[in-house]
N, C-alpha and C positions, 0 to 999 in steps of 0.2 A: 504494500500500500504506500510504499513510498513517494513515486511517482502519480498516484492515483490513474492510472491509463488501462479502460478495460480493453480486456484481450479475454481470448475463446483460445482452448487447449487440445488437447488430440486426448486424452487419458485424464479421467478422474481424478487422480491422484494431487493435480494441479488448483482446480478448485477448491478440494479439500482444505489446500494449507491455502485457499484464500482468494486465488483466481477467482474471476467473474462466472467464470460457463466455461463447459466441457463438453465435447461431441466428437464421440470416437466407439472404436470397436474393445468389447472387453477384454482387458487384458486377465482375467480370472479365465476367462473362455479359451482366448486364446491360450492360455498355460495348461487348461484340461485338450483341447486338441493336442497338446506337444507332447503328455502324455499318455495321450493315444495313438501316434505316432511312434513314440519311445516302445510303447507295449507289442508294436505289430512288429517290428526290426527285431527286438531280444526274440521272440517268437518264431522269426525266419524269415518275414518277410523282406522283400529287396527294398532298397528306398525308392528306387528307379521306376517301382510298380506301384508304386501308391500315388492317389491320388492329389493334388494339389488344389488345398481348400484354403477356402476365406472367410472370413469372421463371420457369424450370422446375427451376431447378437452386437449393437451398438447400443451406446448410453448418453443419457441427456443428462448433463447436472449441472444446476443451478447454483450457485452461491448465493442466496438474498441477501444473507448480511454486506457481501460487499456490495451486491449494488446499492443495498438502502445506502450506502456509507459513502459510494459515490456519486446520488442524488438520481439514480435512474428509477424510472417505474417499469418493473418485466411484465407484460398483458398476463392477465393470469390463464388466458390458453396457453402461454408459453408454459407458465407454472404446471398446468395441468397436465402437460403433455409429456414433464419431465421425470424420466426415471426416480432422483432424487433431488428435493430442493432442500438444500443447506440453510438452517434458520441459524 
């Protein structure tokens, strides 16, 4: 908040400690693909035959506290539409 300048993030994690907004694909998701990935290779199978997937699950999150803090109002279809809003 030093700068007070909103920005939007790729990963949750960003918001969390304070960022405005996040919209990205889950990185929890993604790390359970990775190990199902991991589980099909110990198993036998080739890397080379599997197939090449992409996140299916993205997330919305909202910080309120920072926008209240940097004098924004988010429409509350944004609010409502989002995964999770930060109070």
């Amino acid at each position: 908040m030093l700068h007070r300048i909103p920005a939007s993030y790729a990963y949750r994690e960003f918001a969390e400690a304070g960022g405005l907004i996040s919209y990205g694909a889950s990185l929890r998701d993604a790390f359970r693909q990775l190990g199902d990935y991991t589980g099909r290779i110990l198993k036998g199978a080739k890397p080379t035959d599997l197939p090449v997937l992409q996140s299916s699950k993205f997330e919305l999150v909202i910080n309120h506290q920072t926008a209240r803090m940097l004098g924004l109002i988010v429409p509350d279809k944004l609010l409502a539409a989002a995964d999770e809003v930060i109070e």
